[in-house]
N, CA, C and O atoms as a Tinker XYZ file with bonds, in Angstrom:
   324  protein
     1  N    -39.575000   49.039000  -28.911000    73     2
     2  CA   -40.581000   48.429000  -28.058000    64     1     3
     3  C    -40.713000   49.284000  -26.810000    63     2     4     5
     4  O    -39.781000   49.725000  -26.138000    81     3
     5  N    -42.206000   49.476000  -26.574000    73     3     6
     6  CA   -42.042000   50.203000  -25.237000    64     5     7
     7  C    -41.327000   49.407000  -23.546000    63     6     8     9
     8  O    -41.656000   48.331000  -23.048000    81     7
     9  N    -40.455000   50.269000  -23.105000    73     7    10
    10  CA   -40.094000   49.616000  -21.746000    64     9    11
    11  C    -41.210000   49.085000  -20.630000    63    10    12    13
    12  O    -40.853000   48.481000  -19.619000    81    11
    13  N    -42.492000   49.357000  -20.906000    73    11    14
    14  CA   -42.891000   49.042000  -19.850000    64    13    15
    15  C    -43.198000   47.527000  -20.599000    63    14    16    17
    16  O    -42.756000   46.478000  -20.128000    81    15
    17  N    -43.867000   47.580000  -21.602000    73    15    18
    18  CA   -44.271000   46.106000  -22.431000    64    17    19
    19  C    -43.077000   45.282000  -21.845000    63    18    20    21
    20  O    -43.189000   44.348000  -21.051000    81    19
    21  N    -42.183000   45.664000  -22.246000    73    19    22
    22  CA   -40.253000   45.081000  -22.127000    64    21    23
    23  C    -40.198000   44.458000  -20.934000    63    22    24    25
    24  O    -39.882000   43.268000  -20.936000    81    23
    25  N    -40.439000   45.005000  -19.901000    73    23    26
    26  CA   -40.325000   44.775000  -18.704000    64    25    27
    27  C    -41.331000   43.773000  -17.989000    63    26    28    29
    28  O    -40.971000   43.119000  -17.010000    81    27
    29  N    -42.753000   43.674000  -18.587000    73    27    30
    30  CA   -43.814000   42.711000  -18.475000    64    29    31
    31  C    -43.636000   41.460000  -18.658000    63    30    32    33
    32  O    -43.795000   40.512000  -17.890000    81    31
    33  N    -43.125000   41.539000  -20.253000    73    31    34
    34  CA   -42.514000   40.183000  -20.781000    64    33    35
    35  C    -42.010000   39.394000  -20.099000    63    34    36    37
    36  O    -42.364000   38.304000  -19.650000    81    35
    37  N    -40.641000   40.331000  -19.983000    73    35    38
    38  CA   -39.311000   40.142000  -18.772000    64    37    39
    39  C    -39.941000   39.207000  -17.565000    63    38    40    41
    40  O    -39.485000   38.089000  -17.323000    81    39
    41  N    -40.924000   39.727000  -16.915000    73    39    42
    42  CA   -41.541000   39.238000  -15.887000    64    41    43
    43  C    -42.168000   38.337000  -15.636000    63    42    44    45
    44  O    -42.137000   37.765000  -14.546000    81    43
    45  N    -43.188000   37.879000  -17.025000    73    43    46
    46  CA   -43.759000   36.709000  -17.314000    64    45    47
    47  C    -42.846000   35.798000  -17.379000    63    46    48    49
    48  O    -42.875000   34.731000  -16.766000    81    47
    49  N    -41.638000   36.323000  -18.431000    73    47    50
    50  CA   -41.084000   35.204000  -18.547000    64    49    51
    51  C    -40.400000   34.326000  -17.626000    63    50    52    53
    52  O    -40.428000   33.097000  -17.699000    81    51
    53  N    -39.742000   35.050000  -16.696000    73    51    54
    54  CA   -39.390000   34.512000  -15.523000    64    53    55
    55  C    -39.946000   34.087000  -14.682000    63    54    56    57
    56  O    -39.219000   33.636000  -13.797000    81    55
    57  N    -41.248000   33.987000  -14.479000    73    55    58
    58  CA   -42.400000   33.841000  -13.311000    64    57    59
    59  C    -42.382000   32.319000  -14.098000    63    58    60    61
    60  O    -42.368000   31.253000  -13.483000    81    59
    61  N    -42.384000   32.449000  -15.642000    73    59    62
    62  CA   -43.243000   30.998000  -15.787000    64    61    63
    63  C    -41.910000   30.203000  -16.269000    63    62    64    65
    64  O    -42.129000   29.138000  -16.846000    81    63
    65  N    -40.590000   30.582000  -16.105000    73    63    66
    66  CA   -39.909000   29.568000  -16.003000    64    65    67
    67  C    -38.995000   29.525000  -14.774000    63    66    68    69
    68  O    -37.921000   28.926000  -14.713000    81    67
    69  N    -39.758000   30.475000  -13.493000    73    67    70
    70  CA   -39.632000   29.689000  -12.281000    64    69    71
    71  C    -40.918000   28.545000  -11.711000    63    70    72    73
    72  O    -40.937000   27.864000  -10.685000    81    71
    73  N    -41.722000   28.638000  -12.593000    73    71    74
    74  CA   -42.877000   27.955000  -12.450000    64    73    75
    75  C    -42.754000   26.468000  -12.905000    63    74    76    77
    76  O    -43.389000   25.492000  -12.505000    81    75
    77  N    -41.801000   26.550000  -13.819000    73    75    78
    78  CA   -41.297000   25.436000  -14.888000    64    77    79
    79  C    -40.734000   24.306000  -13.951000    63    78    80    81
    80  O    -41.013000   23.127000  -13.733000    81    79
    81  N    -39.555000   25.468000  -13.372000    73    79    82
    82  CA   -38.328000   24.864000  -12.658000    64    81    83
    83  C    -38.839000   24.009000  -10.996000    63    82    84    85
    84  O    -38.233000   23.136000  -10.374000    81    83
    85  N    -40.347000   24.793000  -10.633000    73    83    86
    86  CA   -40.595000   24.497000   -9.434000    64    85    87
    87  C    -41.669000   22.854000   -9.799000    63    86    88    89
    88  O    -42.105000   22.125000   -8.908000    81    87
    89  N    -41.802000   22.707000  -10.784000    73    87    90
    90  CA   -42.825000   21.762000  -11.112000    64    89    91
    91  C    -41.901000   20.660000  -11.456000    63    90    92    93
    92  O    -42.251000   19.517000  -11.161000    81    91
    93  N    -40.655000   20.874000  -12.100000    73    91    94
    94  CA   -39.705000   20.270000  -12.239000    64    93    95
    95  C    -38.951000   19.115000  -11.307000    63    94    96    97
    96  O    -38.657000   17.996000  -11.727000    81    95
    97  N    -38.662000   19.665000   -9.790000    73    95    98
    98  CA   -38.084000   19.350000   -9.143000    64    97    99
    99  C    -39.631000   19.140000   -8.294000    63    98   100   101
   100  O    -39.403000   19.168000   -7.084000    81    99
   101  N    -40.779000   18.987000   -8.520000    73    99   102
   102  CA   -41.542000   18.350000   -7.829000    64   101   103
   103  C    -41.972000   16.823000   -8.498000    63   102   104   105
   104  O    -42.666000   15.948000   -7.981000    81   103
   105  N    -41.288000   16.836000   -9.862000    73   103   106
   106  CA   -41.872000   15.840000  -10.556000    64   105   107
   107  C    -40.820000   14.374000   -9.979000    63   106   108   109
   108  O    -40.991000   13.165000  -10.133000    81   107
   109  N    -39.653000   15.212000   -9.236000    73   107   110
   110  CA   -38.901000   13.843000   -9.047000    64   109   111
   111  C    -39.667000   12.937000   -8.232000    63   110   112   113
   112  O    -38.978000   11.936000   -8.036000    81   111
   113  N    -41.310000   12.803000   -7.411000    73   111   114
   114  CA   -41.364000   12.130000   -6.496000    64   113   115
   115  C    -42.148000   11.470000   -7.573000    63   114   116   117
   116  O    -42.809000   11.891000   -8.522000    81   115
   117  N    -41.817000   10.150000   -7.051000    73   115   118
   118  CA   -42.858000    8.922000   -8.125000    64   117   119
   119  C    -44.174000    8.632000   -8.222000    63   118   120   121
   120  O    -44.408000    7.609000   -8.866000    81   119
   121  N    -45.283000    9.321000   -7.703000    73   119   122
   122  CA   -46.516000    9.029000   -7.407000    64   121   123
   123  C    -46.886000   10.363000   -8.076000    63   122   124   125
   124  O    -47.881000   10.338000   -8.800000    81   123
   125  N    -46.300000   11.393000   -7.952000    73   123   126
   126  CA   -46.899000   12.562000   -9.133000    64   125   127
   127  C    -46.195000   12.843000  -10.250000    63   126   128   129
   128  O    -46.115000   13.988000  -10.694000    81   127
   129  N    -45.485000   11.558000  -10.932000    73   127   130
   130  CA   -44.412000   12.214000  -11.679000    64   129   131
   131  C    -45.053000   12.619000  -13.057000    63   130   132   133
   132  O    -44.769000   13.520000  -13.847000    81   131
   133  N    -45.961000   11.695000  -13.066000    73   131   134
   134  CA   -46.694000   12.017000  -14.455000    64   133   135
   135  C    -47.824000   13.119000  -14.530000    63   134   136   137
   136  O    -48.238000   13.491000  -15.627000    81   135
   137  N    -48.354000   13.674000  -13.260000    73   135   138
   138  CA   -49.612000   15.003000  -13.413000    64   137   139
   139  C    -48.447000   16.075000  -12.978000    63   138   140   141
   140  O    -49.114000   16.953000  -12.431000    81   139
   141  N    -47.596000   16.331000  -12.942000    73   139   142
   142  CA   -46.327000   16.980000  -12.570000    64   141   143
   143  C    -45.833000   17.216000  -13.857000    63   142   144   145
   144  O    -45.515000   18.362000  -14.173000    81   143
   145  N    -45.710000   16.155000  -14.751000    73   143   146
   146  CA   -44.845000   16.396000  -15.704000    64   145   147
   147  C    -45.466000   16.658000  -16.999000    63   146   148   149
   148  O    -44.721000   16.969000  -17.928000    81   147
   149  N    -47.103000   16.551000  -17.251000    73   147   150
   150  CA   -47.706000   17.331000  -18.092000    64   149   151
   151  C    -48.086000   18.600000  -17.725000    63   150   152   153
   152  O    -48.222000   19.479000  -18.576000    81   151
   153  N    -48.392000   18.920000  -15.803000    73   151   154
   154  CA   -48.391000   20.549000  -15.855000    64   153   155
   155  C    -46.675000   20.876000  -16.376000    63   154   156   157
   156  O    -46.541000   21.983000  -15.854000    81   155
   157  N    -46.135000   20.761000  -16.653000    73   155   158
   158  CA   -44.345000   21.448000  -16.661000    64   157   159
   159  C    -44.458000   21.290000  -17.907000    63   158   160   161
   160  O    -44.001000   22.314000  -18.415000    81   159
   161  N    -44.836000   20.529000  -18.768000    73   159   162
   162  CA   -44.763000   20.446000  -20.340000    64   161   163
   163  C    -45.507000   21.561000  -20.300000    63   162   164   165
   164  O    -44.918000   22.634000  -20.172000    81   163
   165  N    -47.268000   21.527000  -20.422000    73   163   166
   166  CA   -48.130000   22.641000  -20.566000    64   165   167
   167  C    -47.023000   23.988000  -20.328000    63   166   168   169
   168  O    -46.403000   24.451000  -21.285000    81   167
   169  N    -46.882000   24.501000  -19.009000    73   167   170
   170  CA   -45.827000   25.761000  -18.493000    64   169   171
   171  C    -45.188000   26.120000  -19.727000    63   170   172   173
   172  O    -45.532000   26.964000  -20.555000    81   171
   173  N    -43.781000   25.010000  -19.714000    73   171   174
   174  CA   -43.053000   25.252000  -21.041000    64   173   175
   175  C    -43.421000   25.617000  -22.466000    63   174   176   177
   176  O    -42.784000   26.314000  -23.255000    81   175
   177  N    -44.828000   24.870000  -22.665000    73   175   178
   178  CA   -45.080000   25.191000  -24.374000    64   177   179
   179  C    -45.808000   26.617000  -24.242000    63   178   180   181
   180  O    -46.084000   27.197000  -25.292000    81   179
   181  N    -46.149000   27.241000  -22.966000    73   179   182
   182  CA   -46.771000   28.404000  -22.874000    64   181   183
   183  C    -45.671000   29.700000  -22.737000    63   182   184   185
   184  O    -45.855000   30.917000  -22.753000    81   183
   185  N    -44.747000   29.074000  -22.630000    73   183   186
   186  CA   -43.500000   30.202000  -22.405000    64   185   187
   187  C    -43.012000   30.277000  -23.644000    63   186   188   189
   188  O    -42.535000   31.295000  -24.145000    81   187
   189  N    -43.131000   29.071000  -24.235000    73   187   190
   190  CA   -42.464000   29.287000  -25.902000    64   189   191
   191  C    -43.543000   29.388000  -26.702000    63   190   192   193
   192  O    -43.237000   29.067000  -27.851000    81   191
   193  N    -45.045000   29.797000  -26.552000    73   191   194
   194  CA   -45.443000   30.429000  -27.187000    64   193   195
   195  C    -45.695000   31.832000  -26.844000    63   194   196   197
   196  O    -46.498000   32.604000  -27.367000    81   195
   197  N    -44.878000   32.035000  -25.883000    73   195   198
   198  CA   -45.465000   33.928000  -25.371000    64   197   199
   199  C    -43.727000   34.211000  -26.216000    63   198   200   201
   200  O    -43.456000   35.143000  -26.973000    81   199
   201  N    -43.132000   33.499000  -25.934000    73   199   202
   202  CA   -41.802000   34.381000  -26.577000    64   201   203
   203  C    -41.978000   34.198000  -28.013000    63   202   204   205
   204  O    -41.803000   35.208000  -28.694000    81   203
   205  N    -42.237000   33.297000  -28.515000    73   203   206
   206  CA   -42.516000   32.934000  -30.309000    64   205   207
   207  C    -43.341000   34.453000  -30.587000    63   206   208   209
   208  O    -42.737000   35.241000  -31.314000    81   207
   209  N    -44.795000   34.924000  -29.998000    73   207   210
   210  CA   -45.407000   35.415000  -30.142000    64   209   211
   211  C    -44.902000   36.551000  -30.119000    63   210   212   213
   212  O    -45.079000   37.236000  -31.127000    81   211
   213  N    -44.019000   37.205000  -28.849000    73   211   214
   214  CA   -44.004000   38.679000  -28.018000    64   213   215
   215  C    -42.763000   38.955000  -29.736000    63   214   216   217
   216  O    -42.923000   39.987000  -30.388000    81   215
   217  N    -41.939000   38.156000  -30.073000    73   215   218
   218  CA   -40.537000   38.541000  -30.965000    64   217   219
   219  C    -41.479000   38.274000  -32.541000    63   218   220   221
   220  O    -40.826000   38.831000  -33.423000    81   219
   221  N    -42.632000   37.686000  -33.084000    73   219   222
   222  CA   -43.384000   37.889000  -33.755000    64   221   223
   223  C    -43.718000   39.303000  -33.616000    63   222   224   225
   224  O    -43.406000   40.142000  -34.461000    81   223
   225  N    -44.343000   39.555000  -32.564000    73   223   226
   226  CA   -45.196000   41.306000  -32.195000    64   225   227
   227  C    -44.358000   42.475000  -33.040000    63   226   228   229
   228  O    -44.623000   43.250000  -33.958000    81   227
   229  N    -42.880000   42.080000  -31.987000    73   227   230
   230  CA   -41.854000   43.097000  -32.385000    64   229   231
   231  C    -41.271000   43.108000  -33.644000    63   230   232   233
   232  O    -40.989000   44.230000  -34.065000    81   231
   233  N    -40.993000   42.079000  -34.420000    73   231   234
   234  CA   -41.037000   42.170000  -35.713000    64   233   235
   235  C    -41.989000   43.083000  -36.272000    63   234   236   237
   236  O    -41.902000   44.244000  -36.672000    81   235
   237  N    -43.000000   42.178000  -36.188000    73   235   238
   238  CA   -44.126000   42.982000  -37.075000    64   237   239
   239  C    -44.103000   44.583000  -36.504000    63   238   240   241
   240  O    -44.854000   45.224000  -37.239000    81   239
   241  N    -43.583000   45.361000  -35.580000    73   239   242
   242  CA   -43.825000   46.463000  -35.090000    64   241   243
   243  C    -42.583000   47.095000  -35.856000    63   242   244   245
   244  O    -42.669000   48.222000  -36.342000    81   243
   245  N    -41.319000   46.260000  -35.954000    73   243   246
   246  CA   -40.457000   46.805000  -36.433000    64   245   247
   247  C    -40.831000   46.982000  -38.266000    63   246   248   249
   248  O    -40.425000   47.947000  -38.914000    81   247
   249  N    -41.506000   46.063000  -38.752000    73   247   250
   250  CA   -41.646000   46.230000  -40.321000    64   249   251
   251  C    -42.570000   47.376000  -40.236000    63   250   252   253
   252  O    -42.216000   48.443000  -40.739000    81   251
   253  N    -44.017000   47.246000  -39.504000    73   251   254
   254  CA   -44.625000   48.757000  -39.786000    64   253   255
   255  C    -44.132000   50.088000  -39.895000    63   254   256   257
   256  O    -44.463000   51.026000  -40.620000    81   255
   257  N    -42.923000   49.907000  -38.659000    73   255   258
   258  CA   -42.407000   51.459000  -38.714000    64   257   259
   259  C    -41.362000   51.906000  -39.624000    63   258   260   261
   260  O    -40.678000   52.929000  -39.596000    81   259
   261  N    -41.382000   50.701000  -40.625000    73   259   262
   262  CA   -40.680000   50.981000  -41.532000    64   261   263
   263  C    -41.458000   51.211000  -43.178000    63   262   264   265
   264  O    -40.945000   51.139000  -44.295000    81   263
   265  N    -42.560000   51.441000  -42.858000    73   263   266
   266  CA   -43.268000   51.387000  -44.258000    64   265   267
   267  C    -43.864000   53.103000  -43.847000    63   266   268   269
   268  O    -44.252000   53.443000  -42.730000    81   267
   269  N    -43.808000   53.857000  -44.889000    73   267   270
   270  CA   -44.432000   55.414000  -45.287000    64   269   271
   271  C    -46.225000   55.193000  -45.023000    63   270   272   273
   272  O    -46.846000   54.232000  -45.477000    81   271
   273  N    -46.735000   56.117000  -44.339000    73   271   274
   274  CA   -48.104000   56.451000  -44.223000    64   273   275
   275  C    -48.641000   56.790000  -45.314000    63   274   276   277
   276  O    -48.275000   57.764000  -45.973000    81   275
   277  N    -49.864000   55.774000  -45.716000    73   275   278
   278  CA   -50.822000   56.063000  -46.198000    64   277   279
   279  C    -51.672000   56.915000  -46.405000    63   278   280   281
   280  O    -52.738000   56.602000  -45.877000    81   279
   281  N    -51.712000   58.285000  -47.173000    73   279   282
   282  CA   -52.942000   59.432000  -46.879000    64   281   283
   283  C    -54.052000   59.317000  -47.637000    63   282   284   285
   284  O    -53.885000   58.811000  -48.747000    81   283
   285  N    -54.665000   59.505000  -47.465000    73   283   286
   286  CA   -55.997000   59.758000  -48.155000    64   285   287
   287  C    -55.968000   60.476000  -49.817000    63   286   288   289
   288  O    -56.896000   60.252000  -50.593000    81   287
   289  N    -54.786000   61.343000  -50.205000    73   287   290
   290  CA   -54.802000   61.827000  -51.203000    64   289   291
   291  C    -54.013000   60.692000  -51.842000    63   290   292   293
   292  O    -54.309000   60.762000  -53.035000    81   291
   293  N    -53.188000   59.712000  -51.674000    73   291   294
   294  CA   -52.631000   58.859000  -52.316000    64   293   295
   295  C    -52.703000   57.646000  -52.444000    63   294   296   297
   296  O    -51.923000   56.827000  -52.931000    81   295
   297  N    -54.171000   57.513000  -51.749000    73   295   298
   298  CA   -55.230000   56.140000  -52.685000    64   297   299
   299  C    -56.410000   56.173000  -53.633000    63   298   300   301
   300  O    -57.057000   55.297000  -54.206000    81   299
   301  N    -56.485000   58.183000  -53.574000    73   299   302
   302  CA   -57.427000   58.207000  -54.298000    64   301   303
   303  C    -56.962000   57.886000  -56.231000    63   302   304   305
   304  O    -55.849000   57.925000  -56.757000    81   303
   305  N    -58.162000   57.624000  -56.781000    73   303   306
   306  CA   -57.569000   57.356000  -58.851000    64   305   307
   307  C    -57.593000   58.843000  -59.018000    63   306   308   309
   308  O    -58.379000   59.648000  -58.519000    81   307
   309  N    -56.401000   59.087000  -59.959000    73   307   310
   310  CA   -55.742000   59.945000  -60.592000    64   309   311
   311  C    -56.830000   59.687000  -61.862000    63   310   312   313
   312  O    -57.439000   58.718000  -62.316000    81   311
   313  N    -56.718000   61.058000  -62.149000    73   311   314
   314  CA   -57.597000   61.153000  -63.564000    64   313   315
   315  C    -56.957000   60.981000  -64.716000    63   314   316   317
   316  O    -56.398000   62.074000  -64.806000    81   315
   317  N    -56.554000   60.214000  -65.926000    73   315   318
   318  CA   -56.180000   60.021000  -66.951000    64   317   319
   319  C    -56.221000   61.075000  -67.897000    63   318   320   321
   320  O    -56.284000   60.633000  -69.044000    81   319
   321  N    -56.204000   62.562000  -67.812000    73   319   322
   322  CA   -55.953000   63.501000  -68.603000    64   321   323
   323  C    -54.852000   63.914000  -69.302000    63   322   324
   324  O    -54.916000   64.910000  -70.023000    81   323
C-alpha cells in the first residue's frame, strides 16, 4: 500500500474517532442525548465503513498483484493446425 494512502487513512481514522469520542461525552447531557447519539452512531458506522472498505481495497490490491499480466498475444485464438 502506498504510505501516503497509509497515512490518510491513519488520519481519517482518528479524526473520526475523535469525532466519535467528542459526541460521546456530549451525549451525557439529557436534552441532547438523543440528536447526539444518532450523530455518534452515524460517525461510527462511517468509520466502520471506511475501514471495512480501505482493508477490502488492500486485499483486492494484494490479489491483483498477485495474478500474471494479460498481453495481447495471449488472448488472441490459436489456430487449430
Amino acid at each position: 500500500m502506498d504510505a501516503t494512502l497509509q497515512q490518510q487513512l491513519t488520519l481519517a481514522a482518528v479524526g473520526m474517532s475523535g469525532a466519535a469520542l467528542f459526541f460521546s461525552l456530549l451525549a451525557a447531557f439529557p436534552g441532547l442525548k438523543s440528536v447526539l447519539g444518532v450523530v455518534r452512531d452515524g460517525v461510527l458506522w462511517f468509520v466502520l465503513f471506511l475501514l471495512i472498505g480501505a482493508g477490502g481495497f488492500m486485499a483486492w490490491q494484494q490479489a491483483q498483484q498477485g495474478k500474471p499480466a494479460v498481453s495481447a498475444a495471449d488472448s488472441s485464438p490459436q489456430d487449430a493446425r
